[in-house]
C-alpha positions in Angstrom: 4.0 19.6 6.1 2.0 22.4 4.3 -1.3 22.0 3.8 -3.6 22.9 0.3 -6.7 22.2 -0.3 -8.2 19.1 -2.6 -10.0 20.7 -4.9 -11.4 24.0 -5.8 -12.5 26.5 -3.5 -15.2 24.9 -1.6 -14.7 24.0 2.2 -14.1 20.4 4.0 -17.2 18.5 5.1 -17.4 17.1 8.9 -15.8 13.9 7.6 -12.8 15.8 6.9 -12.8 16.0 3.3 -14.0 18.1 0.5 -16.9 17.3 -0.9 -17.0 17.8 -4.4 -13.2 16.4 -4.0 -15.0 13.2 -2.7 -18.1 13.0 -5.4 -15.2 13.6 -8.3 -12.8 10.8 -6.5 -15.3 8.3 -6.8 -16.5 8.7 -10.4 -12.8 8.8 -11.3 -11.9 5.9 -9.7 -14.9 3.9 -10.5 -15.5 5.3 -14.3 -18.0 3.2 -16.1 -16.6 5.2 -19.6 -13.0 6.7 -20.5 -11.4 8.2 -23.4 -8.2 7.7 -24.5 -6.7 11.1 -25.7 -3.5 10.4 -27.6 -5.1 6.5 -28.9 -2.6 5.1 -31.2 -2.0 1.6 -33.0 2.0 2.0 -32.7 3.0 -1.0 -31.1 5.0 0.1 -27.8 3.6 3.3 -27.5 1.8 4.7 -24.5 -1.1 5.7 -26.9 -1.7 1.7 -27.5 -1.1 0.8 -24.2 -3.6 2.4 -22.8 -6.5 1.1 -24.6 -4.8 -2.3 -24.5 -4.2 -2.2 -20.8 -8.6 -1.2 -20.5 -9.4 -4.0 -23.2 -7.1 -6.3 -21.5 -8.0 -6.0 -18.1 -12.2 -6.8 -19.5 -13.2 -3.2 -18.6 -17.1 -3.7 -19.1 -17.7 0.0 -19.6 -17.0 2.4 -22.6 -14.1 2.9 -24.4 -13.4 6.1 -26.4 -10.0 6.3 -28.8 -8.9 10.0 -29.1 -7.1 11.1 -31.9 -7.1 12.8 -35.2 -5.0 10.8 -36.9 -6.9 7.4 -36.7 -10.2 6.1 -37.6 -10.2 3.0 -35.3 -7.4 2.0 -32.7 -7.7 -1.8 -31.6 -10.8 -2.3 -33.3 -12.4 0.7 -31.6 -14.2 4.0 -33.5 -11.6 6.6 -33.2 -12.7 10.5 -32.3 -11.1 13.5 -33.4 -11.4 14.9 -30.2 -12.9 14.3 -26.7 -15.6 16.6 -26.9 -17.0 14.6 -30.0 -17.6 11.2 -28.4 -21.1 10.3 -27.9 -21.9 11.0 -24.1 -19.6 12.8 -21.4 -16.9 10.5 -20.5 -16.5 10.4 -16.7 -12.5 9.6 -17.1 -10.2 10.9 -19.5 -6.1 9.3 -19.9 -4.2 12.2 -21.1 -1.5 10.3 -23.2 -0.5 13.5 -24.6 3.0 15.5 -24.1 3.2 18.4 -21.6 2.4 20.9 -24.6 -0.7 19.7 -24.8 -1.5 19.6 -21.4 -3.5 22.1 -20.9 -5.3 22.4 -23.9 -6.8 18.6 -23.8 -7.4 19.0 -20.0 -9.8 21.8 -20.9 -11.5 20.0 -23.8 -11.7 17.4 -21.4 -13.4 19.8 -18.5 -15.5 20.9 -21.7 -16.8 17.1 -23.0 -18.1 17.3 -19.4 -15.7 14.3 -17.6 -15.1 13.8 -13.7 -11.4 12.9 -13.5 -8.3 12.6 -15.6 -5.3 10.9 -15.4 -2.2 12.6 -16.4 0.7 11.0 -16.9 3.6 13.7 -18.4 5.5 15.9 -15.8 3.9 19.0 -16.2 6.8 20.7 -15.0 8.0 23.4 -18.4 7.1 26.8 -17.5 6.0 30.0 -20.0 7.6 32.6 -19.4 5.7 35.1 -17.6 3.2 32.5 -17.0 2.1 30.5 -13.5 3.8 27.2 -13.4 1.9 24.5 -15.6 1.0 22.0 -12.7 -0.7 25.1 -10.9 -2.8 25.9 -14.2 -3.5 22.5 -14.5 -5.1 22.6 -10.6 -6.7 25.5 -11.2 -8.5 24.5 -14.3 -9.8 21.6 -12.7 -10.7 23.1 -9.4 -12.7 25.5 -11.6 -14.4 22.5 -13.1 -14.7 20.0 -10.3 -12.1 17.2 -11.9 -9.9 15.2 -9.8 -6.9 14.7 -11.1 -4.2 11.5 -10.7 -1.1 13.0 -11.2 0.9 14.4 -13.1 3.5 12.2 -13.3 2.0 9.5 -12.3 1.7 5.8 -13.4 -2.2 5.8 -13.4 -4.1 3.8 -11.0 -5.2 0.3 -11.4 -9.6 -0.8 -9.9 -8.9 -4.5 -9.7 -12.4 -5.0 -8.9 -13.8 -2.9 -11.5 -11.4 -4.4 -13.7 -10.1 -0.3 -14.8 -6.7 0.0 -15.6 -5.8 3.3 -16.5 -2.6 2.9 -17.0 -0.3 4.3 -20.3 2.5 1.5 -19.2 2.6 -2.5 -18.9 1.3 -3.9 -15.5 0.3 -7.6 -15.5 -2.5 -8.7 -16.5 -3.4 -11.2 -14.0 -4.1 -9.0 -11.4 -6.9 -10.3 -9.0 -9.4 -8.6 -6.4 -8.0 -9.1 -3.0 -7.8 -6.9 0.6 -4.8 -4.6 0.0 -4.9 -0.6 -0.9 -1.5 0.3 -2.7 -0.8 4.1 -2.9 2.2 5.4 -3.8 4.2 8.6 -4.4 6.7 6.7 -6.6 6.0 5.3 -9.8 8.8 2.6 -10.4 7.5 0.8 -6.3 3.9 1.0 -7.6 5.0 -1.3 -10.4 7.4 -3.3 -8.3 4.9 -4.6 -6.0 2.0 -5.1 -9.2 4.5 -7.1 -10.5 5.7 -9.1 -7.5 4.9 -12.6 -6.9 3.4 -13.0 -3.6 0.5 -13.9 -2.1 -0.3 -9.9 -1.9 -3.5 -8.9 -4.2 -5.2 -5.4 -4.6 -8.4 -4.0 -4.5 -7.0 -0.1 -5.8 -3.9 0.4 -6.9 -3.3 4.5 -7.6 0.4 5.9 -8.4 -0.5 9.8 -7.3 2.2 11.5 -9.1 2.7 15.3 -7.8 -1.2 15.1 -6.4 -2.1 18.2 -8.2 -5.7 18.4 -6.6 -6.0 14.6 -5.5 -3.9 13.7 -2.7 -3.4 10.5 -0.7 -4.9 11.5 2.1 -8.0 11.4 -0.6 -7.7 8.4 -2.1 -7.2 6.7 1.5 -10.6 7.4 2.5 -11.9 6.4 -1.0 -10.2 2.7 0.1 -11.3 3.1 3.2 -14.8 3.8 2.4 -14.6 0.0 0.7 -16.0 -2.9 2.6 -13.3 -5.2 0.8 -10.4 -2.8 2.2 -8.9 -4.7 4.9 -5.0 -3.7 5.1 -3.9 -0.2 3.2 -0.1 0.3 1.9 1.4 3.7 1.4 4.6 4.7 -0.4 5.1 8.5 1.0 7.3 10.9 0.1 5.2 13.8 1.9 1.9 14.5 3.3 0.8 17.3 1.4 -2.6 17.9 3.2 -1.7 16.9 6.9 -5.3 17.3 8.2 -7.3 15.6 5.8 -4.5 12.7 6.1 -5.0 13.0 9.8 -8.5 12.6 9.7 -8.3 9.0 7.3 -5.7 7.8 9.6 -8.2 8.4 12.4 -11.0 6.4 10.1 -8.5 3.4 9.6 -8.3 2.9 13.4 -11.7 3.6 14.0 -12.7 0.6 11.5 -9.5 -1.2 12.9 -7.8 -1.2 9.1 -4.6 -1.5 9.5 -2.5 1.1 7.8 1.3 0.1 6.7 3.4 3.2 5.4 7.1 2.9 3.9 8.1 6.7 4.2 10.9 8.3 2.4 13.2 11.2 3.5 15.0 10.4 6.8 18.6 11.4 5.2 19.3 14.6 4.2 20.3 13.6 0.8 16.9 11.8 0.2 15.0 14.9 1.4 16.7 16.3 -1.6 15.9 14.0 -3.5 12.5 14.3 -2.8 12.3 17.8 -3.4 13.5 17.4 -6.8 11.6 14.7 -7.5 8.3 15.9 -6.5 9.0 19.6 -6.0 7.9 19.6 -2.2 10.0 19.3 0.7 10.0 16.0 2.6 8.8 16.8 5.9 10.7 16.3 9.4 10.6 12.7 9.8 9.8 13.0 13.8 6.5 14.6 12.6 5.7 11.8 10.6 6.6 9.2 13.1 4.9 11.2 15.7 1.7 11.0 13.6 2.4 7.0 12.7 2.6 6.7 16.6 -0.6 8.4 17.8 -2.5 6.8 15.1 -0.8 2.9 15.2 0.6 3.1 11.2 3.1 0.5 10.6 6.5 1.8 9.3 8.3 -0.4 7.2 11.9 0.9 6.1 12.0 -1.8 2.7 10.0 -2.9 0.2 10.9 -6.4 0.8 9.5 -5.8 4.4 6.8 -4.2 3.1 5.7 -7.1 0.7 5.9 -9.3 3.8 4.0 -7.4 6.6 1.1 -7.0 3.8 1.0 -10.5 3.3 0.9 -11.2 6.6 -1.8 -8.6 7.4 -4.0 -9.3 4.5 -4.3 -12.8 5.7 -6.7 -11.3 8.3 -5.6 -13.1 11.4 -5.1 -10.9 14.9 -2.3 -11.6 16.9 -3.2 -13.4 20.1 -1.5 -11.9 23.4 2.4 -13.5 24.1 5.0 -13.9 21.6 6.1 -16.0 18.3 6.7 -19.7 18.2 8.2 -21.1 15.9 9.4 -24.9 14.4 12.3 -25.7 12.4 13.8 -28.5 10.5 17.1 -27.4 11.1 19.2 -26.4 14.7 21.7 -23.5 12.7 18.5 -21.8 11.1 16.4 -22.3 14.1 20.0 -20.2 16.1 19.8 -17.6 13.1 16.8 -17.1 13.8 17.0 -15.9 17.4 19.7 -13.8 16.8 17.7 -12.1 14.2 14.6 -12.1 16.8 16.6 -10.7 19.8 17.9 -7.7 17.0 14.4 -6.6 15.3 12.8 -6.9 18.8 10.9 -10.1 17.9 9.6 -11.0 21.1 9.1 -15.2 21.5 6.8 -17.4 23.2 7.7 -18.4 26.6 5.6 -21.8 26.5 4.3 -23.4 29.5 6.1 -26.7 31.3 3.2 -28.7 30.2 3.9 -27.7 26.3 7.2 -28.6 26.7 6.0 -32.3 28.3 3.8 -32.3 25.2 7.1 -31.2 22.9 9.2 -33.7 24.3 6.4 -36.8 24.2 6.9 -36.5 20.2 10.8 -35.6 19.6 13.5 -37.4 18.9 16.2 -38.2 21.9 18.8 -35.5 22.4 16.3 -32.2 20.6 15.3 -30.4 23.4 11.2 -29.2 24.1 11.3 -25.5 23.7 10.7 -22.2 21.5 12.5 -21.5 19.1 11.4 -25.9 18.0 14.1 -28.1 15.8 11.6 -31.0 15.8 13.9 -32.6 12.5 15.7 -35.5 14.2 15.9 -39.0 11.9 12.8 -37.7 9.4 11.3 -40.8 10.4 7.2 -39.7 10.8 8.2 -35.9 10.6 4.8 -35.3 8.9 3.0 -36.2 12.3 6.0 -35.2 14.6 5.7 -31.3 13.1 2.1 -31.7 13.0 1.6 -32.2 17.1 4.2 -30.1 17.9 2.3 -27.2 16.0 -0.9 -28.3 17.5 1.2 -28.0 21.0 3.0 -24.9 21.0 -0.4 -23.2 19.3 -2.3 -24.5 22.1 0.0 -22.6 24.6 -1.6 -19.3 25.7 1.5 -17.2 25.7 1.7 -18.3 21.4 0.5 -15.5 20.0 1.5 -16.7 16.3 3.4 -19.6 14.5 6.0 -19.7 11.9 6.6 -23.0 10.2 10.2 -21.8 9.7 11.4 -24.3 6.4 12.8 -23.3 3.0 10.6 -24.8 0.7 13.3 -25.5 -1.5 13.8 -29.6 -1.2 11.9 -31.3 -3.3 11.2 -33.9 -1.4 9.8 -32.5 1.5 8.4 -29.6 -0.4 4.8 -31.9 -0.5 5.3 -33.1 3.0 5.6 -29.4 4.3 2.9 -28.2 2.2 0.3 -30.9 3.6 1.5 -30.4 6.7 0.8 -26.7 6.6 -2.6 -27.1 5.0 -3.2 -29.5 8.3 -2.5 -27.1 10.4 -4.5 -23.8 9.3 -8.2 -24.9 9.8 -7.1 -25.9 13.5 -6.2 -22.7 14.6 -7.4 -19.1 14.3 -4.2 -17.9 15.5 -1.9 -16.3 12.8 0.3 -18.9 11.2 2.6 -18.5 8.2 5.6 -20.2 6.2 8.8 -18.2 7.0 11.1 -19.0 4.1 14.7 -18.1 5.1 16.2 -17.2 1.5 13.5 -15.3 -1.0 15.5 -16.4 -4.2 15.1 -20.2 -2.8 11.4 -20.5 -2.8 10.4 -23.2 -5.0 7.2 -21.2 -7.0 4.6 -24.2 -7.3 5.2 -25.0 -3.2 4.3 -21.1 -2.8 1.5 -20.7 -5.1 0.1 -24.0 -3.3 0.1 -22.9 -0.1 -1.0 -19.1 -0.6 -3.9 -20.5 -2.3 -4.6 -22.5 0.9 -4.7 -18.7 2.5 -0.9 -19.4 3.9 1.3 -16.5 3.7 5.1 -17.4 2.9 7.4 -15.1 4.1 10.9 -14.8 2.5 13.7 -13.6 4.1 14.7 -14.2 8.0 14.7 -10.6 8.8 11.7 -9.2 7.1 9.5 -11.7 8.1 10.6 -11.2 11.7 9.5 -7.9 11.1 6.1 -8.5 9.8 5.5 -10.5 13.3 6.6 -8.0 14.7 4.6 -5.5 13.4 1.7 -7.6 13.7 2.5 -7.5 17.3 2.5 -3.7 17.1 -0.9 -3.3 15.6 -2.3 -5.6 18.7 -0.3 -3.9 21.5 -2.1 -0.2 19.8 -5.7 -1.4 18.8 -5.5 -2.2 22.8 -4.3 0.9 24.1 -6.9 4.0 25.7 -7.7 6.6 23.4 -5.7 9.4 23.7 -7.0 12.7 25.0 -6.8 15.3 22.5 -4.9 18.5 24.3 -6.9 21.2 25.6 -6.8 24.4 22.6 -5.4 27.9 23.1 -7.9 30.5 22.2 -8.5 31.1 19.5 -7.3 34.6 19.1 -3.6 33.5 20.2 -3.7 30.3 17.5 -4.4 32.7 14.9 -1.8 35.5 15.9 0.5 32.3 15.5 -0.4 30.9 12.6 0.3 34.9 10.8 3.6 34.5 12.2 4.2 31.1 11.3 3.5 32.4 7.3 5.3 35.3 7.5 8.9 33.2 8.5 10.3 30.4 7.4 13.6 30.9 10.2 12.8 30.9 13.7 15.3 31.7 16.7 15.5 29.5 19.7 13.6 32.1 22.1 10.9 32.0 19.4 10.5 28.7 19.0 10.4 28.2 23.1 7.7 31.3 22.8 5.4 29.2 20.4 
């Protein structure tokens, strides 16, 4: 994991970051006027959707068309160039191809703006010439600018309502708890786009992180009151202490931090280098640094959209292990084999829980955790609802999953009210854990997330998201470590020359450092 610098020349503050870096993240992030060079009418084209995607998303701030070849582009006064609009934009989208890169980024730096977006590749070289992506850095380091990108999607403010964006992302995006920065493009707009009870306050695809990296835009989310669960897509860490140092701010404002990293296999470390142009990273580093700092790993998407819906609900897991009910005695078995596999540890309820269990079940369903309480139907409403209250009441529950598949429509409303029932009685966490995702019936879903219920979908991943949730209270609990006492100073250095001066190491070497 090599480390560069955020922007420009100047040093890091105390708080681990640079400070002009932080200033220029910021106004970027929270622009209040943005031009649009590369504005066009053609329907389709990334020139329209970008100012579609501002006007459609009710940006309240200024809106600036760039281009030559128009007067007016969605009913908006069209400018020749970015250094003619009326007052220094403090964002620019560079919808432009990688050509013109470099030229418009300097007109940009010129009409006085803060940040740019830039979506094209930026990978052609001159000959004879640095590599474009480093001119790029270095022309905005020069000037201050932060940079998303290049190759990037853009980023998405949901509660600023800015959507710099030069591609379709739904509209309907609402404020909510979650962070999402990611390294890929194509997952950034996979979880936008899902339908689940996840929403966003920031939403940044980072691209090759030219001056901006993630480590910067996690303190940015951190740094916002309405943060309360950040996601990461990671491909590398291209700044290790400055991401080090906002991992260390998460945990100190107990945020929990939930990172799907790439590039265990050697074929996706290649991947990634061609890709992004930067090498992976050993995986043990990263998981060492996930350990010490209590980051969630997720290994899916899927999992990931489940442990954030989980998190962002807000609820901390109380000390013991899952319970959970069922209507049906094969799902409720699946389930434990699942459990006993993802290392889903389960309630061990009390005798007097089971009394209570057994006081409200059918003959012949036995009183224990994993719960089938579905015997003739007859008053299930009111049998589920005390044996929730029950097993919720025992101290070794340390969360509840009303394990049905919503996919019945006529229990669908009985399972919804009795969920609904349930939530304002406990503060424990309690979620729907949907066994098939594709079986989901939507209104059900949409019911109960607007109720503040997560549903889960999928046996496995929303195992895991208990799990996890499990994980964050077993490491928020644990001492502090003890950072390890330094070397001198005079030996580090010595090290770190010898460090840059070989990339192969033999064994006694490697004992020696």
């Amino acid at each position: 994991m090599c480390g560069r610098n955020s922007l420009g020349p100047s040093g890091y503050t105390a708080d681990g970051l640079n400070s002009e870096s932080k200033d220029a993240v910021e106004a970027m992030l929270e622009a209040t006027s943005v031009a649009v060079v590369g504005a066009s009418t053609r329907q389709g084209s990334p020139g329209r959707q970008m100012v579609h995607q501002l006007l459609a998303g009710g940006f309240p701030g200024s809106v600036y068309p760039v281009n030559p070849r128009y007067e007016e582009v969605l009913g908006l006064p069209c400018f020749s160039s970015v250094t003619e609009v009326p007052s220094p934009p403090d964002l620019v989208l560079l919808g432009v191809p990688n050509e013109a890169l470099e030229e418009q980024l300097g007109l940009a730096a010129k009409a006085g703006a803060r940040g740019a977006v830039i979506f094209a590749s930026a990978h052609p070289e001159g000959a004879g010439e640095a590599p474009l992506e480093e001119r790029l850095g270095r022309l905005a380091g020069e000037t201050g600018m932060a940079l998303c990108g290049p190759n990037c999607m853009g980023f998405v403010n949901v509660e600023r309502r800015l959507r710099a964006l030069a591609f379709h992302e739904r509209e309907d995006l609402e404020p909510g708890p979650i962070a999402w920065l990611s390294h890929s493009g194509s997952a950034f707009s996979a979880i936008l786009h899902a339908e689940r009870g996840i929403r966003f306050s920031v939403a940044v695809s980072t691209g090759l992180e030219t001056t901006t990296t993630m480590a910067d835009y996690l303190r940015y989310a951190l740094e916002r009151t309405s943060t309360r669960v950040v996601a990461l897509f990671l491909e590398t860490v291209r700044d290790p202490g400055s991401f080090r140092d906002a991992l260390q701010l998460a945990e100190s404002r107990d945020v929990p931090v939930v990172a799907l990293k790439v590039g265990r296999a050697t074929e996706s470390q290649t991947m990634v280098q061609a890709h992004s142009g930067v090498l992976a990273g050993e995986d043990a580093a990263h998981e060492a640094l996930f350990e010490a700092h209590g980051v969630v790993r997720v290994d899916t998407l899927d999992e990931l959209a489940d442990t954030l819906e989980l998190l962002s609900a807000g609820r901390k897991a109380a000390p013991g292990g899952l319970a959970s009910i069922h209507d049906s005695g094969g799902e409720r078995a699946h389930l434990i084999d699942v459990a006993a596999e993802a290392g889903v540890p389960l309630a061990r309820i009390s005798e007097r829980t089971a009394a209570r269990l057994a006081s409200r079940l059918d003959p012949g369903l036995p009183p224990v955790n994993p719960l089938d309480a579905w015997g003739t139907g007859r008053d299930y409403q009111e049998v589920f609802a005390d044996c929730m209250g029950a097993l919720l009441d025992d101290p070794e529950t340390a969360a509840l999953a009303f394990a049905v598949d919503l996919s019945g429509e006529d229990l669908e409303p009985g399972y919804v009210d009795i969920a609904r029932t349930i939530l304002p009685r406990t503060d424990k966490p309690f979620a729907i854990l949907a066994n098939v995702a594709g079986a989901v019936a939507p209104d059900a879903a949409a019911d109960l997330r607007s109720a503040g219920i997560p549903v889960l979908e999928g046996t496995r991943t929303a195992l895991l998201a208990f799990r996890h949730l499990f994980e964050l209270r077993d490491a928020r609990g644990r001492s502090p470590m003890a950072e390890p006492e330094r070397g001198p100073e005079e030996v580090r250095g010595r090290w770190r020359e010898r460090l840059r001066a070989s990339e192969h190491w033999t064994e006694a070497e490697t004992l020696a450092l």
